[in-house]
C-alpha positions, 0 to 999 in steps of 0.5 A, a space after each residue: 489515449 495510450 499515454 493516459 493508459 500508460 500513466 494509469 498502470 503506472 500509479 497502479 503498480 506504484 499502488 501495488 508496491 505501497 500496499 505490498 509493504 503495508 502487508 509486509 509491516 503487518 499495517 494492513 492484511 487482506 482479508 482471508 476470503 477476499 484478497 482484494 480487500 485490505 483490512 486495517 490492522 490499527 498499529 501504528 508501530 506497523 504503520 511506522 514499520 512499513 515507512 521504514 522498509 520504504 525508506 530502507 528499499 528506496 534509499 537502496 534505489 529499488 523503487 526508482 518508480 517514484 520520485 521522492 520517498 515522500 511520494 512512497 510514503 504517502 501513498 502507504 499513508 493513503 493505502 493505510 488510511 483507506 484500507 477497510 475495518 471490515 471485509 464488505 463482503 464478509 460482512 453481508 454473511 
C-alpha cells in the first residue's frame, strides 16, 4: 500500500505543476469563490501559451517529475480539457 500511495502523490503533484502553468497562461483561472474548481478560459492562444512555458521549464530540467514533455503537456491538455464552464457551486446561487 505504501508504494501505491507514494505513486498517487506523485500524479497528484505532477497535476498541480500542469494545472499551475495552465493559470499561468490564463488558459484556465480557478473560480474567485471556490479556488478548487478551475474555469475554462477558451483561448487557445493560452492553451498554446501554457505548452510553451512547458517546454521552455522542462528543457530547463525544472520538471524532472515527468518523463518526457509530452507527458507535460498532455497533462495540461487534460487539465484544459476538463476544466469547468462554470463554477458548480456558484451556480446553485
Amino acid at each position: 500500500m505504501g508504494q501505491q500511495k507514494r505513486y498517487l502523490e506523485q500524479e497528484e503533484h505532477k497535476r498541480v505543476i500542469a494545472e499551475m502553468i495552465a493559470v499561468e497562461a490564463e488558459a484556465i483561472k480557478p473560480c474567485g469563490n471556490h479556488e478548487d474548481v478551475l474555469l475554462s478560459m477558451h483561448d487557445m492562444d493560452a492553451n498554446t501559451r501554457a505548452y510553451k512555458i512547458a517546454a521552455k521549464h522542462f528543457k530547463r530540467g525544472e520538471y524532472d517529475e515527468f518523463e518526457s514533455q509530452g507527458e507535460l503537456t498532455d497533462l495540461i491538455k487534460e487539465v484544459i480539457d476538463t476544466s469547468h464552464e462554470e463554477c458548480y457551486s456558484c451556480s446553485k446561487w
